[in-house]
C-alpha positions as CSV (number, residue, x, y, z in Angstrom):
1,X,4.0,-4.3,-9.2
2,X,3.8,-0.7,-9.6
3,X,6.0,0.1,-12.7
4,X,7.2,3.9,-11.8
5,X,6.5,6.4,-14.6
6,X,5.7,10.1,-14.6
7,X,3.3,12.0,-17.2
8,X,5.3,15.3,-18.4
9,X,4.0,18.1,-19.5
10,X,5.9,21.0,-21.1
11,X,2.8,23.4,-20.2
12,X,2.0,25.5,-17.1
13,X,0.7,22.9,-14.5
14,X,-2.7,25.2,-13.6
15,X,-3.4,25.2,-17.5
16,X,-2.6,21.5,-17.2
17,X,-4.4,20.8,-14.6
18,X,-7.6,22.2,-16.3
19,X,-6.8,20.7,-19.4
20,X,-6.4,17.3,-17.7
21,X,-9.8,17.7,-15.4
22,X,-12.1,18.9,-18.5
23,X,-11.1,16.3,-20.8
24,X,-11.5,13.4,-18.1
25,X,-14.8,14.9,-17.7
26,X,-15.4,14.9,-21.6
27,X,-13.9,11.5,-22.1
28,X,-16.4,9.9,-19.0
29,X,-19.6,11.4,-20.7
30,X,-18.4,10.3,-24.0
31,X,-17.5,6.4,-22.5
32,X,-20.7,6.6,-20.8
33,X,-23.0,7.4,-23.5
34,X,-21.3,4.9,-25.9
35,X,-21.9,2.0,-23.1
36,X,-24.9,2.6,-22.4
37,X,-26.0,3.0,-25.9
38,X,-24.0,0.2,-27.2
39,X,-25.3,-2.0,-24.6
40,X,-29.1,-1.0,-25.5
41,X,-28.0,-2.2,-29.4
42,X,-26.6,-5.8,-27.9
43,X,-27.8,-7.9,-26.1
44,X,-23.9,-8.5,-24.7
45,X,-23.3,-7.1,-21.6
46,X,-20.7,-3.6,-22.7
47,X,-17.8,-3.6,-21.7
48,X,-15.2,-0.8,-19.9
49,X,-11.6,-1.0,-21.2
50,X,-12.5,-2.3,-24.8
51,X,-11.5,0.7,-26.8
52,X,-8.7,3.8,-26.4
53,X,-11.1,6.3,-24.2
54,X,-10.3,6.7,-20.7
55,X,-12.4,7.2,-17.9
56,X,-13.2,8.6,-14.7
57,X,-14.6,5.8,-12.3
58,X,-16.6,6.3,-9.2
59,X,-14.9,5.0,-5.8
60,X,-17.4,2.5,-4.5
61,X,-16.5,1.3,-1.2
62,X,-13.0,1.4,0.7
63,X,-12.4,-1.9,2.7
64,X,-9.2,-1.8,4.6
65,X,-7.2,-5.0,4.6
66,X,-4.2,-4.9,6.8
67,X,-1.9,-2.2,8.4
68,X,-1.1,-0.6,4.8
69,X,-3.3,-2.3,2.2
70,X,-6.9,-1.1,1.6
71,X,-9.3,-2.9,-1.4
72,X,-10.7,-0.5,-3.7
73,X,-14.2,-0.8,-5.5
74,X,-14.4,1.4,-8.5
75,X,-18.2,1.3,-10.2
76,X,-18.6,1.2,-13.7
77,X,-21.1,3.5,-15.5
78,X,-23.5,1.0,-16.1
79,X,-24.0,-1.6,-13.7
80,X,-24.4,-4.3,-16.4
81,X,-20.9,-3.7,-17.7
82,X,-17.5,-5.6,-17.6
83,X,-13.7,-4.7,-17.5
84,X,-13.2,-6.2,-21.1
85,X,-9.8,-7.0,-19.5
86,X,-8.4,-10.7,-20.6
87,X,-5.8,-12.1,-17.9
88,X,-3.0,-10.8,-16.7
89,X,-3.8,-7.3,-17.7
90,X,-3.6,-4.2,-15.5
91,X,-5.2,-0.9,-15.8
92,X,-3.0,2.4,-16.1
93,X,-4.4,5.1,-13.1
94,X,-3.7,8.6,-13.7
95,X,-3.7,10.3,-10.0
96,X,-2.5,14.2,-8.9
97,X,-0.8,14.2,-5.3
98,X,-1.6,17.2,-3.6
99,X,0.9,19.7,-4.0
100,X,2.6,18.0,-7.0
101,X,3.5,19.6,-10.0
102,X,2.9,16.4,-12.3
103,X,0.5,13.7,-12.5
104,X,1.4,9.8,-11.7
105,X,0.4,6.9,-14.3
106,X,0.8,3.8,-12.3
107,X,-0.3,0.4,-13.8
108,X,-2.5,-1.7,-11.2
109,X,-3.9,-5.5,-11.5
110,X,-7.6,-5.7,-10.4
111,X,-8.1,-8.6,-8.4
112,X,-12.0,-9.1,-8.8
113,X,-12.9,-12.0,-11.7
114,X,-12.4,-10.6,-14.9
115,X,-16.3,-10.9,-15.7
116,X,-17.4,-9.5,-12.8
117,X,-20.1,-6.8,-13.8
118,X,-20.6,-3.4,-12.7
119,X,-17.3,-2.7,-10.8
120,X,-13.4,-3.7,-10.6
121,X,-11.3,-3.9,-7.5
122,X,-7.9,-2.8,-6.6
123,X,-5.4,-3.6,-4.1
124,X,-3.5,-1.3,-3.2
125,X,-0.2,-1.5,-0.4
126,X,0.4,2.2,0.7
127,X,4.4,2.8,0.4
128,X,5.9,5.3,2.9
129,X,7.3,7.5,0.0
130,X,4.6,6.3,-2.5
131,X,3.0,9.1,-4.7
132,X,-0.2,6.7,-6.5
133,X,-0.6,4.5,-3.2
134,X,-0.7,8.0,-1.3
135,X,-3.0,9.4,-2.8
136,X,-5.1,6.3,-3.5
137,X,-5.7,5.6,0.2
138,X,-7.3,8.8,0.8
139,X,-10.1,8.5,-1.5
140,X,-13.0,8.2,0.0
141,X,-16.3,6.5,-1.5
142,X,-17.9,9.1,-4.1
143,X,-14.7,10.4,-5.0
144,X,-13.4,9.7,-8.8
145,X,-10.2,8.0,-10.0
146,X,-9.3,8.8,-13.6
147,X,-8.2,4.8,-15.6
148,X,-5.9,6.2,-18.9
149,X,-6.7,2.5,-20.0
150,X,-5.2,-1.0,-19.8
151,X,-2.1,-2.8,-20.8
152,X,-1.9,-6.7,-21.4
153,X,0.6,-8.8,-19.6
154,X,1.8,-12.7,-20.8
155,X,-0.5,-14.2,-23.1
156,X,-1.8,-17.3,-21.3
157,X,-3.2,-20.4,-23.0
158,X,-5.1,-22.5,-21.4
159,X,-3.3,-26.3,-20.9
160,X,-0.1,-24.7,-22.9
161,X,1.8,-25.7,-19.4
162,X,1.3,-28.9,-17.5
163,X,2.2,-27.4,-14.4
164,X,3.5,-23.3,-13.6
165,X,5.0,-22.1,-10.4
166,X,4.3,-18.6,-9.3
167,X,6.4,-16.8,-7.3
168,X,5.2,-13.6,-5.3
169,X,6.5,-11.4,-2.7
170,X,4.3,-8.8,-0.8
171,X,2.5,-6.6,-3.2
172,X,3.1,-8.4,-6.3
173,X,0.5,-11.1,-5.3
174,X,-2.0,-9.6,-7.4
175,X,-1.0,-10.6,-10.8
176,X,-0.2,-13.8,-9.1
177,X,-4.3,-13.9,-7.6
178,X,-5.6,-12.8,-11.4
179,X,-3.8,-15.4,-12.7
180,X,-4.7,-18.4,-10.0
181,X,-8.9,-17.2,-10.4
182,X,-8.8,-17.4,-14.5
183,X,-7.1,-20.7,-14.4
184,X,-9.0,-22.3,-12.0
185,X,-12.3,-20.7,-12.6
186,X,-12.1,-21.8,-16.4
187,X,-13.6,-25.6,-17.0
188,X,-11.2,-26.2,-19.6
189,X,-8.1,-25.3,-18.4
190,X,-6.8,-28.1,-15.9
191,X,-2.7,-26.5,-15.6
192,X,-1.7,-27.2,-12.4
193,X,-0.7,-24.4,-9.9
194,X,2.1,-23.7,-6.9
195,X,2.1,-20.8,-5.5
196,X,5.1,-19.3,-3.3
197,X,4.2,-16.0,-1.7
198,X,7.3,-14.6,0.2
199,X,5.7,-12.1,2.9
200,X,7.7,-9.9,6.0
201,X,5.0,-10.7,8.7
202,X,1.7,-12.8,9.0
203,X,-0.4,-9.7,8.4
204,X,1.2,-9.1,5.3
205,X,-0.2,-13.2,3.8
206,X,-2.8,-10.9,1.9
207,X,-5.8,-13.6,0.2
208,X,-4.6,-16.6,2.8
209,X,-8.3,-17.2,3.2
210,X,-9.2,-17.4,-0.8
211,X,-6.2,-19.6,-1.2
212,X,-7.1,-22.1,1.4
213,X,-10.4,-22.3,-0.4
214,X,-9.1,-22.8,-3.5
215,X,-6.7,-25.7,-1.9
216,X,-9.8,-27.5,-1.0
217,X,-11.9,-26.6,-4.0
218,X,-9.4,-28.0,-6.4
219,X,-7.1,-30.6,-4.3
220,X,-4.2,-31.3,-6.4
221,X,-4.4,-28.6,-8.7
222,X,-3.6,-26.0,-6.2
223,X,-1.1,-25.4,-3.9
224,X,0.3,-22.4,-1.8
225,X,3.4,-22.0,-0.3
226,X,4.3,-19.4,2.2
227,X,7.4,-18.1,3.6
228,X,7.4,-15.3,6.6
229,X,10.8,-12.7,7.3
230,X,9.1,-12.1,11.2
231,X,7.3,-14.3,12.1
232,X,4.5,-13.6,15.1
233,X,3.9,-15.6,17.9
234,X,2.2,-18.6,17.8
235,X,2.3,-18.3,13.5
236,X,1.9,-21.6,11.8
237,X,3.8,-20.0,8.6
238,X,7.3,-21.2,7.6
239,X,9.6,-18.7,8.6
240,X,12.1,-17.1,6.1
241,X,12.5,-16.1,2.9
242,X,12.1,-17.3,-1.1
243,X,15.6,-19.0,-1.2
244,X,16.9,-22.1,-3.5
245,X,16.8,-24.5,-0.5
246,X,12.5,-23.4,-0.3
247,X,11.9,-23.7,-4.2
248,X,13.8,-26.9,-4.4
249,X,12.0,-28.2,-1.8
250,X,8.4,-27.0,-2.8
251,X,8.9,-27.8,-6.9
252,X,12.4,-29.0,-7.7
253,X,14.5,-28.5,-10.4
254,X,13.1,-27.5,-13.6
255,X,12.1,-29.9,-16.4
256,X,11.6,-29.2,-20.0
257,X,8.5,-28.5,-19.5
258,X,8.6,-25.9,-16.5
259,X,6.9,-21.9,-16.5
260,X,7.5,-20.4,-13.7
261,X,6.4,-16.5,-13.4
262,X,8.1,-13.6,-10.6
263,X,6.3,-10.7,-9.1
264,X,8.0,-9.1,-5.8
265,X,10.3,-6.4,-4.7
266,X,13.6,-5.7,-6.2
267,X,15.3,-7.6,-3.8
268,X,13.5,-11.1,-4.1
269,X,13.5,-10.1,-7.9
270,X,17.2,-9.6,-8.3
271,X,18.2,-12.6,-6.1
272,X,15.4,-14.8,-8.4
273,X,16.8,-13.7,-11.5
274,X,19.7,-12.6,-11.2
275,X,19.2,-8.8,-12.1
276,X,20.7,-7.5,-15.6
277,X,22.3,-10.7,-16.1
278,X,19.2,-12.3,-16.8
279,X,18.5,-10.4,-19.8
280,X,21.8,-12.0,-21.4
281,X,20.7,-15.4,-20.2
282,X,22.3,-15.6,-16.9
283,X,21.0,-15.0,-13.3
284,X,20.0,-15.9,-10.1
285,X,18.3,-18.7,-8.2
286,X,16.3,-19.7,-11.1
287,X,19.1,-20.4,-13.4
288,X,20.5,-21.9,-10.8
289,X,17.6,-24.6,-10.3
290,X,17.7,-25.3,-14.5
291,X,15.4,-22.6,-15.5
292,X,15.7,-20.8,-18.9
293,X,15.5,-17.6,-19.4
294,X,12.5,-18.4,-21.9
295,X,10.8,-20.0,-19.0
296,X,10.7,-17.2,-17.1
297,X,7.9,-14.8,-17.2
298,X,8.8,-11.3,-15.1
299,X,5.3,-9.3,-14.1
């Protein structure tokens, strides 16, 4: 999710504005000249987010997805190149609504594998009253997004939990999808997965196709759960929401060794864990169903 944070600046926003252009501009010659160039000294392939420069990237292709969610393709400046991100990392974008006085910095997961070369993908739900998603949705292919760099989320190890539940709603699949693809992509790491994504309307099920590939790919490994407010007609979805009755059913109560890790709306996340109580140890459904508050990772 979207962590809400705004850049301030004490200075006038026109010299700002100039200030904040010139040095992206600066700062993508500088990244590009020291990919390329380290590249041509290794014979690893560079890699994007692997040092403190930030960068102007290139939109690629716009692919819209669903009523209010479009897929972003940002290329990289060479097309050998990867992210350098490790999982469950997000990258911090840096946009400038029209007619606002201060620049945005939200953090977004990319959804594309982690070594994918020569571009990353976003997804991106537009919010009614949403500054970043805004603005995000009306770039067009050519235009340039400026990435202030990356930040790294829960530091997974690979086997560390037998089995981890993941619990989404709307947006906040995609640390959920990042997650599922380096788990299940990597030989080596055989945890077992359930996923329960908590939706308002079938449209809104983003990546049902990926996980129903992933179900048969990996049988047992992999399962997903999913839970519709309004439903439509003739849906084969569950109808309703992520309650105690649903995560009881799906996993049960929690053993000793139980991870499970939330990603939704404020809502679903306060009813989960129980808002400000769960700092102190207390809260919500979760606690409810055994769960500790060390065995509960928040994205």
């Amino acid at each position: 999710m979207a962590a809400r944070a705004i850049l301030r600046t004490q200075r006038p926003v026109a010299i700002t504005a100039g200030l904040l252009g010139a040095t992206g501009v600066g700062l993508w010659v500088a990244r590009s000249y020291y990919t390329n160039n380290a590249f041509a000294e290794s014979r690893e392939p560079p890699t994007v987010f692997s040092s403190w420069l930030g960068q102007s990237l290139r939109l690629a292709s716009s692919e819209v997805v669903n009523h209010n969610t479009k897929r972003l393709r940002f290329e990289f400046p060479n097309e050998d190149a990867r992210s350098g991100l490790v999982l469950t990392s997000s990258v911090l974008v840096i946009t400038w609504p029209k007619g606002k006085m201060f620049p945005t910095i939200r953090p977004y997961t990319p959804v594309s594998p982690l070594d994918q070369r020569g571009a990353l993908d976003l997804l991106v739900k537009k919010y009614p009253d949403g500054k970043a998603s805004t603005y995000l949705h009306s770039l067009n292919p050519g235009d340039t997004l400026y990435f202030a760099g990356s930040l790294k989320g829960y530091r997974w190890t690979p086997n560390k939990h037998p089995h981890v539940t993941l619990i989404a709603g709307g947006a906040g699949i995609t640390p959920m999808y990042q997650l599922i693809q380096g788990i299940l992509n990597n030989p080596s790491d055989q945890t077992k997965i359930t996923l329960v994504f908590g939706v308002n309307s079938d449209a809104d099920v983003l990546f049902r196709k990926e996980f129903e590939e992933l179900e048969r790919r990996f049988g047992d490994r992999f399962r997903a759960v999913y839970t519709v407010s309004r439903l439509g007609e003739g849906s084969d979805l569950r109808k309703g929401y992520v309650t105690r009755e649903l995560l009881e059913q799906v996993t049960g109560r929690a053993g000793e060794e139980s991870r499970v890790f939330v990603c939704g709306p404020p809502a679903m996340e306060r009813a989960l864990l129980g808002g400000r109580e769960f700092s102190r140890g207390k809260g919500g459904v979760l606690e409810e169903l055994g769960y500790r508050k060390e065995q509960v990772h928040q994205f």
